[in-house]
Backbone as a printed PyTorch tensor [residue, N CA C, xyz], in Angstrom:
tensor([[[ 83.5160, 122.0230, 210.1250],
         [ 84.8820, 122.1600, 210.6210],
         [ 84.8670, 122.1900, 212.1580]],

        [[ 85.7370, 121.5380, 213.0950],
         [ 86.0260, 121.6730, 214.1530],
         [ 86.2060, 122.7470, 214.7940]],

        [[ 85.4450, 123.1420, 216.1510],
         [ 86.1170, 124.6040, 216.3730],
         [ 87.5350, 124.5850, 216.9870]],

        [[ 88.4460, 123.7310, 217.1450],
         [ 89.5930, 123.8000, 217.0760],
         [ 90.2640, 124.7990, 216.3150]],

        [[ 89.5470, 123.9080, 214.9140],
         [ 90.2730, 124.6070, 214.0850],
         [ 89.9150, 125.7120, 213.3270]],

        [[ 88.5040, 125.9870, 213.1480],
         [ 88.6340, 127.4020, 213.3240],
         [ 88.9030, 128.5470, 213.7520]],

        [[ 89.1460, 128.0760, 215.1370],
         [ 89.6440, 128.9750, 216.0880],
         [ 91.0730, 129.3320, 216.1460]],

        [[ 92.1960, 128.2100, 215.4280],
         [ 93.1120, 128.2510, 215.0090],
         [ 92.9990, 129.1140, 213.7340]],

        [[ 92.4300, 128.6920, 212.9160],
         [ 92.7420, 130.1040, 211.5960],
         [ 92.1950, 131.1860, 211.7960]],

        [[ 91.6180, 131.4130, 212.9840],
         [ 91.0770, 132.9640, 213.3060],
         [ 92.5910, 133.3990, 214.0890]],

        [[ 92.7730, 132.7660, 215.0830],
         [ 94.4650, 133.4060, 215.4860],
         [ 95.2160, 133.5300, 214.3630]],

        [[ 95.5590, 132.5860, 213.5490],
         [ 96.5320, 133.4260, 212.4090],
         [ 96.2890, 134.0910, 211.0920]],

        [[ 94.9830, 134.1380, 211.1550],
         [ 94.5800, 135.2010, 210.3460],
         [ 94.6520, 136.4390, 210.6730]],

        [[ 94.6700, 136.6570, 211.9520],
         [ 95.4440, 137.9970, 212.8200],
         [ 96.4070, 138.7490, 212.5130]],

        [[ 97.9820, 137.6570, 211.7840],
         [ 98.9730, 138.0860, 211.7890],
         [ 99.3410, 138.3490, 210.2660]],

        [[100.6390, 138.6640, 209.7050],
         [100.8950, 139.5660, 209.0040],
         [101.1850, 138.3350, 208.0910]],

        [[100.8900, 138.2620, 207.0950],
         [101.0990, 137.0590, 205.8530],
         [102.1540, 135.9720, 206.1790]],

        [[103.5180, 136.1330, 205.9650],
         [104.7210, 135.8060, 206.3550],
         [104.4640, 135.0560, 208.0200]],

        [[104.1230, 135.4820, 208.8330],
         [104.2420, 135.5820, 210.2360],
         [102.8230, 134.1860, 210.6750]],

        [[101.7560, 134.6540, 210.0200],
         [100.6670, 133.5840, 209.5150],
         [101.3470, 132.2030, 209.2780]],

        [[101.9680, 132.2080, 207.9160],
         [102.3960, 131.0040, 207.3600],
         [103.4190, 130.2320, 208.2320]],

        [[104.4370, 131.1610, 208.7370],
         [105.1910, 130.3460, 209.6540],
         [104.8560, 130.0530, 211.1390]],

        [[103.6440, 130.5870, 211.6000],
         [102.6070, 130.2860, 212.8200],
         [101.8690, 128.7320, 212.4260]],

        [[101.2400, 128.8050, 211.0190],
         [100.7660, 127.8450, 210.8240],
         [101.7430, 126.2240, 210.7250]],

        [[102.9340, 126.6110, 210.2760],
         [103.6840, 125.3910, 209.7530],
         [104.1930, 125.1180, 211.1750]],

        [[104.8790, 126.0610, 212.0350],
         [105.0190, 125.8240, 213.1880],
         [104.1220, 125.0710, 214.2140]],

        [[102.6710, 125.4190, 214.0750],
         [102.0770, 124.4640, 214.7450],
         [101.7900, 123.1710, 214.4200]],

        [[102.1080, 122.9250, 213.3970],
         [101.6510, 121.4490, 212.6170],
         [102.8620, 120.7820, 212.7920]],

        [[104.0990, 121.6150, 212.4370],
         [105.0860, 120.3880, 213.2040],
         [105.4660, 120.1920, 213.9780]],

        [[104.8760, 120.9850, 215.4440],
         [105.1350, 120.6900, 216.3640],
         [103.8850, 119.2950, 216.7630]],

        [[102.8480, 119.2710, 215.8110],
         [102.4980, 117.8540, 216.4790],
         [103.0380, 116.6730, 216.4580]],

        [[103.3520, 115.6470, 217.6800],
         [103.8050, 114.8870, 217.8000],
         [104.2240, 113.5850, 216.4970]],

        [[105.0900, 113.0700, 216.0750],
         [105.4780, 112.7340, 214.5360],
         [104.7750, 111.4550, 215.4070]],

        [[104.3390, 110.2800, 214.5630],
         [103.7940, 109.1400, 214.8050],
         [102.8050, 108.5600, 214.3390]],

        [[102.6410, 107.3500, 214.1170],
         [101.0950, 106.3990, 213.4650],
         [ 99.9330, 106.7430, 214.3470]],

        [[ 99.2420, 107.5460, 213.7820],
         [ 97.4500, 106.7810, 214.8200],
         [ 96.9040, 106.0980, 213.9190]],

        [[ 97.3550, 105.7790, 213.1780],
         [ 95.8010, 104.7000, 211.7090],
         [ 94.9500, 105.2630, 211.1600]],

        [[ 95.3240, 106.9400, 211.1380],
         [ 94.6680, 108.0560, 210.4300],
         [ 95.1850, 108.8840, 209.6420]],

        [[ 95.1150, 109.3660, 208.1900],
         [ 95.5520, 110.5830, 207.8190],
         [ 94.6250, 111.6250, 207.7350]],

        [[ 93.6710, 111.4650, 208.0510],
         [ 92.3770, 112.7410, 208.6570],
         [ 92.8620, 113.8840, 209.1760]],

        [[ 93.5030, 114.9990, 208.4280],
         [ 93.6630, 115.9490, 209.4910],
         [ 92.9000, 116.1350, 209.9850]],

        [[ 91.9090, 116.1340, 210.6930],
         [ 91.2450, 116.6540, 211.9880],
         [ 91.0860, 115.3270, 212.8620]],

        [[ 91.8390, 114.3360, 212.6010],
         [ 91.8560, 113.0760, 213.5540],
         [ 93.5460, 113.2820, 214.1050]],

        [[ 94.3030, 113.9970, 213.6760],
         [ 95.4280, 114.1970, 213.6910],
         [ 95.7530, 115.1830, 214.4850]],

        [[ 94.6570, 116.8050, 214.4150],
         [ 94.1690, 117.3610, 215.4230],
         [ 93.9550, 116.9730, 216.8470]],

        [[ 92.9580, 116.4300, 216.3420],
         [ 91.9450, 115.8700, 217.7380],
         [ 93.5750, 114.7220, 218.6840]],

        [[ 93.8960, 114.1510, 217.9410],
         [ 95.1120, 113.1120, 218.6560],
         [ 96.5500, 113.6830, 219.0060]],

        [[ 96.8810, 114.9020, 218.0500],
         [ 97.7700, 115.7310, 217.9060],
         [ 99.0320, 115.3050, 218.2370]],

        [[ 98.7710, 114.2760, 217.1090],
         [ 99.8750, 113.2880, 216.4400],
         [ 99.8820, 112.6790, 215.0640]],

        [[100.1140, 112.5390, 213.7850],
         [100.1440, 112.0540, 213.0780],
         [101.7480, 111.9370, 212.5630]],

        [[101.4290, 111.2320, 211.1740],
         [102.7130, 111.0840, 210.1010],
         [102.4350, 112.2460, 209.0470]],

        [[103.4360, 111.5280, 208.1930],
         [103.9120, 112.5800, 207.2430],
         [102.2170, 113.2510, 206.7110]],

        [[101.3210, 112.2350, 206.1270],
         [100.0170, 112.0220, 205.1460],
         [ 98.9790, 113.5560, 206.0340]],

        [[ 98.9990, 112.8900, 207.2440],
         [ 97.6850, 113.7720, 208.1090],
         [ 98.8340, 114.7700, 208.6240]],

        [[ 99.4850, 114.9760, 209.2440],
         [100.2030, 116.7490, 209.2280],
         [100.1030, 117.1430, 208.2310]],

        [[100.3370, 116.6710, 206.9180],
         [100.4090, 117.9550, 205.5780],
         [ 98.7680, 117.9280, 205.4200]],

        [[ 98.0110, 116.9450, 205.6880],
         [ 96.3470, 116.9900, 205.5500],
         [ 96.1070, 118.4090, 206.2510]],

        [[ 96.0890, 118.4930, 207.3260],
         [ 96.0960, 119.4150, 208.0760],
         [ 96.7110, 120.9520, 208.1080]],

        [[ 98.2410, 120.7810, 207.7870],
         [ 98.7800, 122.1140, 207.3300],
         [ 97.7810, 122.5280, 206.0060]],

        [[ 97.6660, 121.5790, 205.2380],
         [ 97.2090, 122.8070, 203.8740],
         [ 96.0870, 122.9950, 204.0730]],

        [[ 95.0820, 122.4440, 204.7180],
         [ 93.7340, 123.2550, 205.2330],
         [ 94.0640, 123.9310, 205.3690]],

        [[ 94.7130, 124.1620, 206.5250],
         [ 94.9660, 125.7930, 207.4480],
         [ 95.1680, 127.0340, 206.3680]],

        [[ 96.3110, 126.3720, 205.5940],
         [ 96.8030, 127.1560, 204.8140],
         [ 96.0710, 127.8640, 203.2280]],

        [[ 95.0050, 126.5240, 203.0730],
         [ 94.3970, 127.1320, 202.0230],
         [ 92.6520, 127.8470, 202.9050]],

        [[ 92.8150, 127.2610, 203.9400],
         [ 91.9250, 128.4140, 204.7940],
         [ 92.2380, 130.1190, 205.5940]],

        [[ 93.5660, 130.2610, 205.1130],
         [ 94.1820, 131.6120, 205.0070],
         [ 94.2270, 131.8450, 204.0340]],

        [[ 93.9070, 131.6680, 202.8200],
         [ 93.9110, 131.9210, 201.7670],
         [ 94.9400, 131.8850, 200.3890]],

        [[ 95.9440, 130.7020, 200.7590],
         [ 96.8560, 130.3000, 200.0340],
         [ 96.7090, 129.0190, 198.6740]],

        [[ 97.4370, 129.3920, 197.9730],
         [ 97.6540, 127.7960, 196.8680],
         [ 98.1690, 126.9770, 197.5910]],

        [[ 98.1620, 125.6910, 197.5870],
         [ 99.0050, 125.0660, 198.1180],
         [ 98.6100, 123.5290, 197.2520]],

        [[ 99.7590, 122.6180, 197.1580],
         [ 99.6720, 121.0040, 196.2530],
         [100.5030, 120.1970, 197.1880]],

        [[ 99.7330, 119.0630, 197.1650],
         [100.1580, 117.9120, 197.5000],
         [101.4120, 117.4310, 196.8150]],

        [[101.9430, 117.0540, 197.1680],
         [103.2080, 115.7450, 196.8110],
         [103.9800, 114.9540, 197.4630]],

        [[104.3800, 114.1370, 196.4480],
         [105.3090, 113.0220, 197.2300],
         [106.5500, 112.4620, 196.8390]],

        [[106.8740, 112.2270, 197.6550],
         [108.5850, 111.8910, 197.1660],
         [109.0140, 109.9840, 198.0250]],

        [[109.2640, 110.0030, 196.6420],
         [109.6330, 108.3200, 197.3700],
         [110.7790, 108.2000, 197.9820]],

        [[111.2350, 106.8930, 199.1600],
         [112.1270, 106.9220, 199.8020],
         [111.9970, 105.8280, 200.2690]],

        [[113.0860, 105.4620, 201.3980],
         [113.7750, 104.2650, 201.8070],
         [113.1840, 104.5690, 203.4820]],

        [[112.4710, 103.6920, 203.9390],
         [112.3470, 104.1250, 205.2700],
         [113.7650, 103.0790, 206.4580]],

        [[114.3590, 102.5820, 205.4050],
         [115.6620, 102.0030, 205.8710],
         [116.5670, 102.7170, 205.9970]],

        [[116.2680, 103.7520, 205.1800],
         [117.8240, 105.4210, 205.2910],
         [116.9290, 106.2760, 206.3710]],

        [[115.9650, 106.1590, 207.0450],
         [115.4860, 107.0240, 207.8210],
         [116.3380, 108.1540, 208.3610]],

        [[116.3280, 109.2970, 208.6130],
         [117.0240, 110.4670, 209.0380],
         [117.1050, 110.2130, 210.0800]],

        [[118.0960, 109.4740, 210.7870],
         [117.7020, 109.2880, 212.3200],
         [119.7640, 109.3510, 212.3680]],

        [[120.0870, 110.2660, 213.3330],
         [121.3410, 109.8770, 214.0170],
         [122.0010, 110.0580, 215.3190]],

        [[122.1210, 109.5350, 216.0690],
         [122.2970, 107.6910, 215.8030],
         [121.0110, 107.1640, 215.4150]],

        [[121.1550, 106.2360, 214.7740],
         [120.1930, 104.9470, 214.8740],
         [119.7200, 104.3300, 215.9720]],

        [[118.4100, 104.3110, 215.7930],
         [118.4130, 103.7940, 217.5640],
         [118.6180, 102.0970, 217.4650]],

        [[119.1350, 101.8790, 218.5790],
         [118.9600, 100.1180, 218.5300],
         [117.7360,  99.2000, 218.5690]],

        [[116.7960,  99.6520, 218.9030],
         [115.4400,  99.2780, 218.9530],
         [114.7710,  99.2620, 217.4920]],

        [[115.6400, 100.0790, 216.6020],
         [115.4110,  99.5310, 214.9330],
         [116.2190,  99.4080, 214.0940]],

        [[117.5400,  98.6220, 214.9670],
         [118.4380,  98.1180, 213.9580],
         [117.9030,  97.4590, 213.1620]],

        [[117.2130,  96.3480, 213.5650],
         [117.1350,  94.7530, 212.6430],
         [116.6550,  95.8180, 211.0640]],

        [[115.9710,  96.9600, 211.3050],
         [115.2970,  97.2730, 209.5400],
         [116.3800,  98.4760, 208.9130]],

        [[117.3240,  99.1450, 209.8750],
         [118.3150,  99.9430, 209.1850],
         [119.0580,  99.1640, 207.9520]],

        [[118.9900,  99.9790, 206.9350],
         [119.4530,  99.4150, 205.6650],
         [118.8600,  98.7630, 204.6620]],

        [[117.8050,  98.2320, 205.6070],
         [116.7930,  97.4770, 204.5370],
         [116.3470,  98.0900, 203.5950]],

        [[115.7150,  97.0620, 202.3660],
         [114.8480,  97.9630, 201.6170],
         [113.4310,  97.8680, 201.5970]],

        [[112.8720,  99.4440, 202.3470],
         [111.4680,  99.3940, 202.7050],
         [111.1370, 100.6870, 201.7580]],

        [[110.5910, 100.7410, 201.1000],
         [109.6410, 102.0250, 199.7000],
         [108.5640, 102.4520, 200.6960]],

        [[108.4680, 103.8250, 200.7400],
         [107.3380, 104.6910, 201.1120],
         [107.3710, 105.8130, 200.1360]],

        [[106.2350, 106.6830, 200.3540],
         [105.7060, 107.8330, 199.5890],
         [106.0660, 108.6990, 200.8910]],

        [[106.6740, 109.4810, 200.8700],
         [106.4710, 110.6660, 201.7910],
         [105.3920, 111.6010, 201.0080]],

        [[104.9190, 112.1590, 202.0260],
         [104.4170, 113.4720, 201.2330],
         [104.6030, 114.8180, 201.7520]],

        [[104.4290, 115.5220, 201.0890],
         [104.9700, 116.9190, 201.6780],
         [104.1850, 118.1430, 200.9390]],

        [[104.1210, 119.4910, 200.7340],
         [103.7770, 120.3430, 200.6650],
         [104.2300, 121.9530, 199.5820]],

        [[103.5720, 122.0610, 198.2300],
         [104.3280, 122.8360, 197.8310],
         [103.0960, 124.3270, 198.0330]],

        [[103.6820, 125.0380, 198.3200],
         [103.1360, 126.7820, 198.3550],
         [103.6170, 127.7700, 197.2950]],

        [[102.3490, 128.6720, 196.7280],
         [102.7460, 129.5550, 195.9070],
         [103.0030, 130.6660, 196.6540]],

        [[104.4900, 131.1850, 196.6100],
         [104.7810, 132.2770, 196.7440],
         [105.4590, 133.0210, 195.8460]],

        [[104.3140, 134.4940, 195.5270],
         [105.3150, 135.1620, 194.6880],
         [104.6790, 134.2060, 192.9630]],

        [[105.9080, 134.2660, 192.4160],
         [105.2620, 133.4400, 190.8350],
         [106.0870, 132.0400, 191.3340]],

        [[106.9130, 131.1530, 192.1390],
         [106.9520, 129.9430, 192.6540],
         [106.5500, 129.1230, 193.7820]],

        [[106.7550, 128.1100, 193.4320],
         [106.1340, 127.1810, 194.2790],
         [107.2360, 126.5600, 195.1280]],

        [[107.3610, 127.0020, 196.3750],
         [108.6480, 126.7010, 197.3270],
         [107.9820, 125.1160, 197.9210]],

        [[108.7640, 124.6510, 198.3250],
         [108.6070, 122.8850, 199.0290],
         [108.4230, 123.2060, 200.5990]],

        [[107.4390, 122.8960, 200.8920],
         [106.9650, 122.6100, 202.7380],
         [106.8500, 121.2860, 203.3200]],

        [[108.0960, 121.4240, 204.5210],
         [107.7150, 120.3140, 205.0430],
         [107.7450, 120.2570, 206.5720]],

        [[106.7550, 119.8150, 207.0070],
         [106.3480, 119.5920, 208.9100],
         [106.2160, 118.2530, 209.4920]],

        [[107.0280, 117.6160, 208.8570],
         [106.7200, 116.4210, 209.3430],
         [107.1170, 116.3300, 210.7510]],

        [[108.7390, 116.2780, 211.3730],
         [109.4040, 115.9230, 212.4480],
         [109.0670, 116.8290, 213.5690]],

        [[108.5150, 116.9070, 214.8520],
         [108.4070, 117.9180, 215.3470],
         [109.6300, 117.7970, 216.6030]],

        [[109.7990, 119.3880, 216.9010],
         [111.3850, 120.0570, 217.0750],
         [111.8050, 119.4030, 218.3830]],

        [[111.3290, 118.4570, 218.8570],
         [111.7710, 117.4760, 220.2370],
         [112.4170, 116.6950, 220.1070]],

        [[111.9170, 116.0130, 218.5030],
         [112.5830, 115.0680, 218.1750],
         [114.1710, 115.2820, 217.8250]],

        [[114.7050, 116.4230, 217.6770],
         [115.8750, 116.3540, 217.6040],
         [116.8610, 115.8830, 218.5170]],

        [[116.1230, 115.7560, 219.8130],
         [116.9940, 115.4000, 220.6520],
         [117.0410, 113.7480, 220.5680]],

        [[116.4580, 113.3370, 219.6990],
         [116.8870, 112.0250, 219.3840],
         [116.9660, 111.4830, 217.8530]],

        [[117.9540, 112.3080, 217.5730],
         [118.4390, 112.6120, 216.4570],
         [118.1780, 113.3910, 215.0090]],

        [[116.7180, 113.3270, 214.9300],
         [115.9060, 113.6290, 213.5490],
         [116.3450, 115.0960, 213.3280]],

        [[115.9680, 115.4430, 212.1250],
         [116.6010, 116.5520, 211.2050],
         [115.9160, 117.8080, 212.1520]],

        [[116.4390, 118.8130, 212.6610],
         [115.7500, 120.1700, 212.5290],
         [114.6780, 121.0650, 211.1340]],

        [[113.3700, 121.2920, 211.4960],
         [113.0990, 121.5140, 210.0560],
         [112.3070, 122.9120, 210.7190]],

        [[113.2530, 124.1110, 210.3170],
         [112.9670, 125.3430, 209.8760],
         [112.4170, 126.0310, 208.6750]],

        [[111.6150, 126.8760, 209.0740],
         [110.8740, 127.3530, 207.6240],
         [110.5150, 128.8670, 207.7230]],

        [[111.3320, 129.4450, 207.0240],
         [110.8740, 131.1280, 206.9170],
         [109.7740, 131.8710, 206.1320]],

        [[109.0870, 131.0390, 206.0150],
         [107.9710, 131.5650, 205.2150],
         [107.9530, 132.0280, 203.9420]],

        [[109.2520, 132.0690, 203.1350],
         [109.1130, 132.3680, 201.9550],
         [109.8250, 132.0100, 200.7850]],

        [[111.0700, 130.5580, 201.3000],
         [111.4130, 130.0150, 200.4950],
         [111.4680, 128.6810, 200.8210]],

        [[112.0390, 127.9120, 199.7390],
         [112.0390, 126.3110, 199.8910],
         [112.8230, 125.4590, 200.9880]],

        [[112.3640, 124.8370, 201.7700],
         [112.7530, 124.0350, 202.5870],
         [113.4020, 122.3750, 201.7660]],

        [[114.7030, 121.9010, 202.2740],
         [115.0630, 120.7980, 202.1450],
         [114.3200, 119.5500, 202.3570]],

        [[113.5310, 118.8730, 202.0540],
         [113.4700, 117.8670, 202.2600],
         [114.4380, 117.1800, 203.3110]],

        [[113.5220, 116.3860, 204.7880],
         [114.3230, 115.9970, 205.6110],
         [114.6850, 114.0510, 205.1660]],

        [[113.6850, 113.9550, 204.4130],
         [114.1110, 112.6680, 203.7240],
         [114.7170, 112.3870, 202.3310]],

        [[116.1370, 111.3460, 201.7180],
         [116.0620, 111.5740, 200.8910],
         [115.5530, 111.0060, 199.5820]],

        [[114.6640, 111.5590, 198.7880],
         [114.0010, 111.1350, 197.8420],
         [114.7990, 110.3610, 196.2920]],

        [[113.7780, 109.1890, 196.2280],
         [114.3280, 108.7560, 195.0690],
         [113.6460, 109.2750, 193.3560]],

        [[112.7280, 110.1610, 193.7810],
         [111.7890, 110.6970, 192.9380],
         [110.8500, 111.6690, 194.0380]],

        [[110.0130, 112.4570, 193.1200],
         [109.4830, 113.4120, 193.4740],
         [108.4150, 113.4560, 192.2470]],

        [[106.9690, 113.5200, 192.7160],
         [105.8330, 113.8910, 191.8520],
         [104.6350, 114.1650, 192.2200]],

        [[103.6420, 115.0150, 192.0300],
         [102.8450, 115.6620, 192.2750],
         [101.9140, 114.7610, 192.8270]],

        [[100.8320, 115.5930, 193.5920],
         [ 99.6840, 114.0660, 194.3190],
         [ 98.6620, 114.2920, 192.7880]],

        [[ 97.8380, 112.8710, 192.4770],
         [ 97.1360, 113.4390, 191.5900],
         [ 95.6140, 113.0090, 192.3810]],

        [[ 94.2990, 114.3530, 191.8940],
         [ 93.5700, 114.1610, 192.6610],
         [ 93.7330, 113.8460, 194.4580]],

        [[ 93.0340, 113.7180, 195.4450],
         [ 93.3950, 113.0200, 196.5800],
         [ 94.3540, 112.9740, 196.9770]],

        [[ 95.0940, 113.5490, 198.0440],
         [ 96.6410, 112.7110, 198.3850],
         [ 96.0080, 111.5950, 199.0090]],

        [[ 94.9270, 111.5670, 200.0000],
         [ 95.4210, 110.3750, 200.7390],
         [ 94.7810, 109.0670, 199.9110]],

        [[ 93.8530, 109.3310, 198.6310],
         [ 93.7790, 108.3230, 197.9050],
         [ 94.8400, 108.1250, 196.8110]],

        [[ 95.4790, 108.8640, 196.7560],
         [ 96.4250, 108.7010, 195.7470],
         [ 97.4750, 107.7750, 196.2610]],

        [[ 97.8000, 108.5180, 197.9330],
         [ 99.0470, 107.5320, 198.6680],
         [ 98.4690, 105.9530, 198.6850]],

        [[ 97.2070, 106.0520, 199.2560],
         [ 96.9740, 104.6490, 199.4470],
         [ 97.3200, 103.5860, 197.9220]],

        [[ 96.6650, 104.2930, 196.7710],
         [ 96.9650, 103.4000, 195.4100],
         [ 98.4800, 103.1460, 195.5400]],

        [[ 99.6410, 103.8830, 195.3710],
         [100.6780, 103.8900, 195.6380],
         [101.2210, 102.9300, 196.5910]],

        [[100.7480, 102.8130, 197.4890],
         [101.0670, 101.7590, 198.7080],
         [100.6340, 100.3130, 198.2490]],

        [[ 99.4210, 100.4050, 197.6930],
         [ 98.7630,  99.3640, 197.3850],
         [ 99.6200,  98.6060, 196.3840]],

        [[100.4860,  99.3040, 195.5050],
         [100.5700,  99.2870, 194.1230],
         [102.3870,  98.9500, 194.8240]],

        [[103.0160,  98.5340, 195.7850],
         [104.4820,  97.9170, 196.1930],
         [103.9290,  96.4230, 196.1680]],

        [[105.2760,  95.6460, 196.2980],
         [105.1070,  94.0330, 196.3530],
         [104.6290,  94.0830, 197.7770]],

        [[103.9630,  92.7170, 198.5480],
         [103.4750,  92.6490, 199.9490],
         [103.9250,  92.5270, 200.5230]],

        [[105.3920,  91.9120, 200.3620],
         [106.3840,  92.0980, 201.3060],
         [106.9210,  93.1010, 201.7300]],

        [[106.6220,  94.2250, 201.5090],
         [107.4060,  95.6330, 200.8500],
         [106.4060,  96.6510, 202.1230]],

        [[104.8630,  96.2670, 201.7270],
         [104.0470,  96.6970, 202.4490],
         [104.0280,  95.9870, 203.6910]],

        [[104.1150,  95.1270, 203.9570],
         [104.2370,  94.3150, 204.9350],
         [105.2920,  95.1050, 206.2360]],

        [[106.7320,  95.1890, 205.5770],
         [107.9520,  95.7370, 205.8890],
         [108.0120,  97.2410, 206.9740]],

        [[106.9520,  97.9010, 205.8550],
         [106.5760,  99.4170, 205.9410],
         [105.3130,  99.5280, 206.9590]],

        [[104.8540,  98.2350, 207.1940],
         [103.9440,  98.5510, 208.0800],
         [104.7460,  98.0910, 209.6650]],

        [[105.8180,  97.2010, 209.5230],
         [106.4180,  96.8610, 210.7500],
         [107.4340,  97.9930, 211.0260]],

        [[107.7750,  99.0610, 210.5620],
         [108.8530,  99.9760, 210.7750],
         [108.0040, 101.1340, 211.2080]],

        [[106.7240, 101.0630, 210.5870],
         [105.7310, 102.2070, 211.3980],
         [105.4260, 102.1590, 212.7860]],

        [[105.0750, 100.9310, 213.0680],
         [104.7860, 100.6300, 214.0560],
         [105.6970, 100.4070, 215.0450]],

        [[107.3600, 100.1690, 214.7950],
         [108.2270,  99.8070, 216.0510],
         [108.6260, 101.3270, 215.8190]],

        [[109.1390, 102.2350, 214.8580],
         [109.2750, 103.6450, 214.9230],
         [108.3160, 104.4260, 216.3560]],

        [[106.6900, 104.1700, 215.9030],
         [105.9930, 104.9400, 216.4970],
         [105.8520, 104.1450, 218.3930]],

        [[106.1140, 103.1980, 217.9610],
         [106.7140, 102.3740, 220.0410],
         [107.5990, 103.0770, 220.1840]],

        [[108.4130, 103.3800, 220.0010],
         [110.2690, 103.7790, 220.0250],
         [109.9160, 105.1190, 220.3500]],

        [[109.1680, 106.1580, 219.6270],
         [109.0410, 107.3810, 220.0880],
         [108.2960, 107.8170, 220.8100]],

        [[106.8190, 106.7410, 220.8040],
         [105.9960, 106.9750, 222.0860],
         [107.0650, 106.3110, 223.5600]],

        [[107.9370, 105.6430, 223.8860],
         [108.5640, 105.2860, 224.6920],
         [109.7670, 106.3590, 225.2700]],

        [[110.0110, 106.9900, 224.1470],
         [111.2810, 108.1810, 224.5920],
         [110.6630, 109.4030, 224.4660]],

        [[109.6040, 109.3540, 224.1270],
         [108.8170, 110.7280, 224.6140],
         [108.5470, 110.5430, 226.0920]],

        [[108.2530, 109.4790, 226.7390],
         [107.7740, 109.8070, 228.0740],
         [108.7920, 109.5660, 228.6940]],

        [[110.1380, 109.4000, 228.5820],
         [111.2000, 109.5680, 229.4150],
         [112.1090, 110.6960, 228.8700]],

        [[111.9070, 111.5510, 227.6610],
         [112.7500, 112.5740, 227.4630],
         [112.2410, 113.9050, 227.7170]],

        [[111.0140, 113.7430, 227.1050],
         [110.0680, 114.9850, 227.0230],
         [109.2790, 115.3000, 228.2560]]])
């Protein structure tokens, strides 16, 4: 393990259960939302930037290195309904389209249920439109995307996502790989003039 990140679960192993969990989710979504061509949490670390796949890689380490349950999942969606408002103009041409992704996201046992975690967007981005995503540590968070289904990761998330990806028409993948990539221009570009 990186001493990053051990050194990170030694700080919130410090704090009081509750206070832990929302230290931990807090720091993971505050990393920068965006493509590096990794879902490695600790490449996601080290770049302290990823997507949906490597932030939750990363949160549930942490989290099952504090000593929590925690499961993978995913919820399908339209990366053409993206949570974005306004829309920026720099990705009109794919608003509306139909582009299929897997989000994935995060469920935690608390108590005898399993509440929904999610860190994807981090809290800058609101100023250019994306959802606020708050989390109190002890119940279910909304989903900031909306899903056309919802189901557990099986084995692997990030081999599971990839079959899944693999497993759309190529045009589809094709689509999803051009909306990643003008998304993650678009926000590396208004990060260095907003932020």
């Amino acid at each position: 393990m990186p001493l990053e990140f051990s050194a990170l679960v030694q700080q919130f192993m410090r704090l009081p259960r509750e206070k832990k969990l929302v230290a931990a989710y807090e720091f993971v979504r505050d990393i920068a939302y965006g493509n590096i061509g990794s879902r490695s949490a600790f490449d996601v670390l080290d770049a302290k930037k990823g997507t949906c796949s490597g932030k939750h890689a990363l949160l549930k380490l942490l989290l099952q290195e504090l000593g929590e349950e925690v499961q993978s999942w995913f919820a399908k969606h339209n990366f053409g309904k993206f949570p974005i408002h306004p829309w920026p103009s720099e990705l009109a041409e794919l608003q509306d389209k139909d582009i299929p992704d897997y989000h994935d996201f995060l469920k935690l046992k608390v108590g005898n249920e399993w509440v929904t975690v999610d860190a994807v967007f981090d809290k800058p981005l609101t100023a250019l439109g994306f959802p606020a995503l708050e989390w109190d540590g002890k119940t279910s968070m909304q989903l900031p995307i909306d899903a056309s289904e919802i189901f557990p990761a099986e084995g692997e998330m990030e081999d599971h996502k990839k079959q899944l990806i693999s497993g759309l028409p190529e045009e589809a993948q094709k689509k999803r790989k051009e909306f990643l990539t003008a998304m993650t221009a678009w926000l590396d570009a208004n990060r260095s003039s907003k932020f």
